[in-house]
C-alpha positions as CSV (number, residue, x, y, z in Angstrom):
1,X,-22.5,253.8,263.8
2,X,-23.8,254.6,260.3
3,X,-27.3,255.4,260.1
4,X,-28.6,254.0,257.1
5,X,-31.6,253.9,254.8
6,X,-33.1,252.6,251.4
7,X,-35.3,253.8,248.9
8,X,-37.3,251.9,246.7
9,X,-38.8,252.2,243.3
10,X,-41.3,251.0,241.0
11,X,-39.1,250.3,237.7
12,X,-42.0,250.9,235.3
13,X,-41.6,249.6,231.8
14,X,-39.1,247.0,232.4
15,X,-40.1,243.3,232.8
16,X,-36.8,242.0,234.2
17,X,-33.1,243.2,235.7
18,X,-32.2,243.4,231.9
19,X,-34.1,245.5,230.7
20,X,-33.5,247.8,233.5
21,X,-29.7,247.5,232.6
22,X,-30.7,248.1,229.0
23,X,-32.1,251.7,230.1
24,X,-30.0,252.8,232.4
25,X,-27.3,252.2,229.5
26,X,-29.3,255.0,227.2
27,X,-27.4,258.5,227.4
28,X,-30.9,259.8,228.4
29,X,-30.2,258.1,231.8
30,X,-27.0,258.8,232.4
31,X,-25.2,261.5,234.3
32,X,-22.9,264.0,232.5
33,X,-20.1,261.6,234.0
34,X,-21.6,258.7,232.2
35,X,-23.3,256.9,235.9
36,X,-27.0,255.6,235.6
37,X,-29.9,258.0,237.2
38,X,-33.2,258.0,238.2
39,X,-34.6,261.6,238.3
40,X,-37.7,262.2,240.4
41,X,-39.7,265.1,241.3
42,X,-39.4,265.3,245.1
43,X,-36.1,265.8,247.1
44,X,-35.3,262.7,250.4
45,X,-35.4,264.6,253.3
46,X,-33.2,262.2,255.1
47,X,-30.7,262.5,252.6
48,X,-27.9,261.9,254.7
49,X,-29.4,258.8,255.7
50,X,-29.0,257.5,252.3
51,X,-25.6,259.0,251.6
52,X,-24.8,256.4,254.3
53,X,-24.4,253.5,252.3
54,X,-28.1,252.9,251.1
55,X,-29.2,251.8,248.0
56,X,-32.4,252.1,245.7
57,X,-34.7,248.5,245.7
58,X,-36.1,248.0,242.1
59,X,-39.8,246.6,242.0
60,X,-40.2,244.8,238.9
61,X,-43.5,243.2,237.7
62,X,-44.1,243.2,241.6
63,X,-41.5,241.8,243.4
64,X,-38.4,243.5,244.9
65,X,-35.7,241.7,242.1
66,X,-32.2,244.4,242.6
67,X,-31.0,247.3,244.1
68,X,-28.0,250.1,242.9
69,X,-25.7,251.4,245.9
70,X,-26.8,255.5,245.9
71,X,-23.7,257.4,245.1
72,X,-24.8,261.1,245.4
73,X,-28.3,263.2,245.0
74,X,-27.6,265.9,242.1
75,X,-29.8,268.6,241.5
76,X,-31.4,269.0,237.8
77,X,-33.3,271.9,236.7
78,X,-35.6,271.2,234.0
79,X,-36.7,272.6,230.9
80,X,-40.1,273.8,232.8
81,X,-37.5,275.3,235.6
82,X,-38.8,273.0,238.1
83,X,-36.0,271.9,240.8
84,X,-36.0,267.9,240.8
85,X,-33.5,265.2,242.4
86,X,-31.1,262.7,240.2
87,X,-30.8,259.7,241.9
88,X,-27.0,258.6,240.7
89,X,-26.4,255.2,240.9
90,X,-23.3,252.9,241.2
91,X,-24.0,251.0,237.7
92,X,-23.5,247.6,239.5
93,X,-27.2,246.0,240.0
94,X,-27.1,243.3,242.8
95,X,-29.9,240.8,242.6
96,X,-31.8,240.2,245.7
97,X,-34.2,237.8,246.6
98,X,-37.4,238.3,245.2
99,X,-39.9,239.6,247.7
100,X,-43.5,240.8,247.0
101,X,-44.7,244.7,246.7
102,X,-47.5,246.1,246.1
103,X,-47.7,248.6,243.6
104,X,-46.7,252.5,245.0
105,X,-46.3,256.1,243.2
106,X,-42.8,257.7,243.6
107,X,-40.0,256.5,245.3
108,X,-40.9,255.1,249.5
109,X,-37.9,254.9,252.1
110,X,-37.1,251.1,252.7
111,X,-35.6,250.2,256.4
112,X,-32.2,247.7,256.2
113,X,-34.3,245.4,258.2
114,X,-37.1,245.1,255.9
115,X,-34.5,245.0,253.1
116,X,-34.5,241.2,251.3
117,X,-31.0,240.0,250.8
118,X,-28.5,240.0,248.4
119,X,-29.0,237.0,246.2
120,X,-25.5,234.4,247.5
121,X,-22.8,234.6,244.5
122,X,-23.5,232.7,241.8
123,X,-26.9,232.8,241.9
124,X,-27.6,236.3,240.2
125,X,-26.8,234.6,236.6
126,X,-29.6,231.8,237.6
127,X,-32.9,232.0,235.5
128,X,-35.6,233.6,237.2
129,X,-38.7,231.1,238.3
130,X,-41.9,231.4,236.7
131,X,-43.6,234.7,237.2
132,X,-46.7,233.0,239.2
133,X,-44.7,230.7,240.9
134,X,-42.0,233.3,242.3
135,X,-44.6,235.4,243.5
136,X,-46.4,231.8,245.3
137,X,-43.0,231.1,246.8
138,X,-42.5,234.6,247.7
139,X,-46.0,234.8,249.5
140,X,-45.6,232.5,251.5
141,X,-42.2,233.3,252.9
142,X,-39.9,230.7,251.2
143,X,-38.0,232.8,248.9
């Protein structure tokens, strides 16, 4: 039995799935083999945990919206020399249901049970709800 775990992550900058799919498409956030990254300061110590099968949740404007299967951690050294962690991503972002966050620094581990689900096919290409009325919805447990 697989022991598996999630990360999540404030996507900061981006008000929706596309422009997240617009930056990971810049060079700049891209792996040497052309897959999107995230690059973060501190290592996962249950790495193997996410090697597993887990993904990275994106929080955007405060909600849980995607996640990227992890593929690998790679190790980049910065121009300062400091040791960090590229998170490489599969470049396929699944929607999920929009669930509420509240805002957090870094990166936190997410368990699969307090994962949201994968939006049912068909609905990823759907137009988001209203920004105030997503996050009502979502409050109260219906989304």
């Amino acid at each position: 039995m697989k022991n598996i775990l999630h990360l999540q992550k404030l996507s900061v900058g981006t008000e929706n799935v596309s422009d997240l799919t617009l930056w990971q498409d810049e060079k700049r956030a891209q792996t040497a083999d052309g897959l999107p990254r995230h690059v973060t300061r501190m290592w996962p110590k249950r790495e193997t945990e996410i090697l597993e099968g887990g993904s990275i949740y994106w929080v955007i404007k405060g909600q849980l919206a995607c996640r990227q299967k992890v593929l690998r951690l790679d190790e980049v050294i910065g121009a300062d020399g400091i040791r960090r962690c590229a998170i490489v991503l599969d470049p396929e972002l699944i929607r999920v249901v929009p669930t509420l966050k509240r805002p957090f620094q870094g990166w936190r581990y997410l368990k699969p049970e307090d994962a949201p689900m994968d939006l049912p096919q068909g609905r990823e290409a759907e137009e988001a709800l209203p920004e105030t009325l997503s996050a009502a919805l979502a409050e109260i447990g219906v989304l």
